[in-house]
N, CA and C of each residue as an Amber inpcrd file, in Angstrom:
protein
   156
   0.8340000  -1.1890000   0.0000000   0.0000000   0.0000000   0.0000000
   0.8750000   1.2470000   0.0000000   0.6930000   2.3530000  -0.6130000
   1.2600000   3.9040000  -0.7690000   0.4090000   4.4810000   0.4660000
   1.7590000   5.4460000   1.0590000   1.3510000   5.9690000   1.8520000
   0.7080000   7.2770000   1.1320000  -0.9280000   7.5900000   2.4500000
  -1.2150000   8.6370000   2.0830000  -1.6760000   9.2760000   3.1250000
  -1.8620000  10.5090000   3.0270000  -1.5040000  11.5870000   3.6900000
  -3.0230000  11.6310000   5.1550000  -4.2790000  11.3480000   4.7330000
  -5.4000000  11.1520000   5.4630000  -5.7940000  10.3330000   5.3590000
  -6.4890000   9.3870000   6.6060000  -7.1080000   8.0850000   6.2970000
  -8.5970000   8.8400000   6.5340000  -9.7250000   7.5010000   6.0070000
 -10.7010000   8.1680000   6.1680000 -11.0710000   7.8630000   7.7260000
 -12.4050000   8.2420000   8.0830000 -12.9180000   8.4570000   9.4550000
 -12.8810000   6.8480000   9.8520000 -13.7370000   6.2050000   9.3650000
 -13.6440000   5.0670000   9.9250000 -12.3820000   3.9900000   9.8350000
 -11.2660000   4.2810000   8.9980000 -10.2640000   3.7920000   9.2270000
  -9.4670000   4.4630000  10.3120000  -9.4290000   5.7770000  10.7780000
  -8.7920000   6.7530000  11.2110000  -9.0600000   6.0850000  12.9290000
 -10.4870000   5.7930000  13.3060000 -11.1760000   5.3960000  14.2580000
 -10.8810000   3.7970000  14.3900000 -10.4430000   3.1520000  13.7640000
 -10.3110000   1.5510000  13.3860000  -9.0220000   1.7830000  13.9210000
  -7.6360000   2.5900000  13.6670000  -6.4900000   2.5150000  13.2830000
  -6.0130000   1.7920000  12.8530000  -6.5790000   1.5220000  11.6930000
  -6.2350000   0.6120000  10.3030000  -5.6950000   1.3540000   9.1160000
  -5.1730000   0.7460000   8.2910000  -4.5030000   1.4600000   7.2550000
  -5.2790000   1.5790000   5.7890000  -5.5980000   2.9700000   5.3370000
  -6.4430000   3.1760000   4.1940000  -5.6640000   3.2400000   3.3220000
  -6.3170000   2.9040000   2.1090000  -5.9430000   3.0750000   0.6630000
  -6.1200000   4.6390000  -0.0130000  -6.9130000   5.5290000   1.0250000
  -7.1010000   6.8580000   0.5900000  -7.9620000   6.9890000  -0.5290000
  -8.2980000   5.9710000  -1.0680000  -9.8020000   5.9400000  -2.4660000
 -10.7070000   6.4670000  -1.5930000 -11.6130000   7.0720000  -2.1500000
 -12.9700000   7.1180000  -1.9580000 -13.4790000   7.0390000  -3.6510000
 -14.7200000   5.5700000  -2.6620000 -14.5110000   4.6570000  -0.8510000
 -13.7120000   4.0950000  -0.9590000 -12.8420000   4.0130000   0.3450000
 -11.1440000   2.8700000   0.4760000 -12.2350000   1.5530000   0.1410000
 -10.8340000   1.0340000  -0.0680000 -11.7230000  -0.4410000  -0.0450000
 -11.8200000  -1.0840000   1.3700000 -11.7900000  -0.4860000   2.4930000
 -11.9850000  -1.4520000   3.7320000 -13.5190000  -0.8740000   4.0040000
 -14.0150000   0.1790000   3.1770000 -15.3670000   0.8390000   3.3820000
 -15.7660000   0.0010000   2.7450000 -15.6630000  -0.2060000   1.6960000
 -16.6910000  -1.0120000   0.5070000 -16.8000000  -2.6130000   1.1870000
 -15.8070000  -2.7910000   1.7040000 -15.8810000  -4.6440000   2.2280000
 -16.8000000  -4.2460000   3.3290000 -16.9120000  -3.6880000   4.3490000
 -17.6620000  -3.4820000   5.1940000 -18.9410000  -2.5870000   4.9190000
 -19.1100000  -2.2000000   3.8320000 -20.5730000  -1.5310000   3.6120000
 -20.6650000  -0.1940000   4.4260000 -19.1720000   0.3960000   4.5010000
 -19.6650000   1.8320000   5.4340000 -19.5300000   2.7820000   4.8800000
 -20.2140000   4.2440000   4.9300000 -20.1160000   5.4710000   4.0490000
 -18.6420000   5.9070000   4.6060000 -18.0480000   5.8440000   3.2860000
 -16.6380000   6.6140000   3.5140000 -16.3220000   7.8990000   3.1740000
 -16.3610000   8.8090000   4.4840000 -16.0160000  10.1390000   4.5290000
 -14.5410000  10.4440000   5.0850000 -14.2890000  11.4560000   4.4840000
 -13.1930000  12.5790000   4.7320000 -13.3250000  13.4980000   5.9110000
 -13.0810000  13.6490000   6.7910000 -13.8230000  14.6790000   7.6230000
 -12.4570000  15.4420000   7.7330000 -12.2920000  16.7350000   8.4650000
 -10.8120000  17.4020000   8.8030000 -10.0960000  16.5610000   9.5330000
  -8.8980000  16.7860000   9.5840000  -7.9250000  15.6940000  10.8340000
  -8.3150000  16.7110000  11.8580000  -8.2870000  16.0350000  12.9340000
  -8.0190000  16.2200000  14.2930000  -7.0860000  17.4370000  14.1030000
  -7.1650000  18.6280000  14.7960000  -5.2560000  19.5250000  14.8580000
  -5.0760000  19.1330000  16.3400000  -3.5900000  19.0620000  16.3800000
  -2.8400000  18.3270000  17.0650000  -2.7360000  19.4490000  18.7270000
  -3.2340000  18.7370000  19.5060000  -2.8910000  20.1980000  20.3900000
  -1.3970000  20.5240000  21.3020000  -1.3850000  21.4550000  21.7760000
   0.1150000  21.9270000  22.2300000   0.3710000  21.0660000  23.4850000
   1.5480000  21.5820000  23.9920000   2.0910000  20.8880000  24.9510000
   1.3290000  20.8260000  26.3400000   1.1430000  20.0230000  27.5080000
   0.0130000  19.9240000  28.4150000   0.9430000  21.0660000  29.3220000
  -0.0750000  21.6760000  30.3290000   0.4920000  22.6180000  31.1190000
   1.5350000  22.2770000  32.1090000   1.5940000  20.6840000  32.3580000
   2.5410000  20.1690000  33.1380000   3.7770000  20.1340000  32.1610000
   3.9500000  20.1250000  31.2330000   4.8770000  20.3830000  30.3280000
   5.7260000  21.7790000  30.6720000   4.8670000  22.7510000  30.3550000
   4.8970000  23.9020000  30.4870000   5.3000000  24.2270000  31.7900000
   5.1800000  23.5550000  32.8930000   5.8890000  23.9730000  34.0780000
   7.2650000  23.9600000  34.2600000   7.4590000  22.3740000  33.1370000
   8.7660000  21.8530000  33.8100000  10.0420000  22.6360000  33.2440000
């Protein structure tokens, strides 16, 4: 498989590895609507971080 850059939601939620088609094919074997949604943004460092 080629890496690609977003998996879809329900692979993303699976943490399984997509083919990035729409629909990947792990949507189509399982019969689920395969969406794109935004990624997650990543958040900053925790405030206990920030203390140390």
């Amino acid at each position: 498989m080629t890496l690609v850059k977003y998996a879809c939601d329900y692979c993303r939620v699976r943490r399984v590895k997509c083919d990035g088609k729409k629909p990947c094919s792990r949507c189509i074997e399982h019969n689920f609507d395969c969406t794109y949604q935004q990624p997650l943004k990543k958040r900053g460092p925790s405030l206990l971080e920030l203390e140390a």
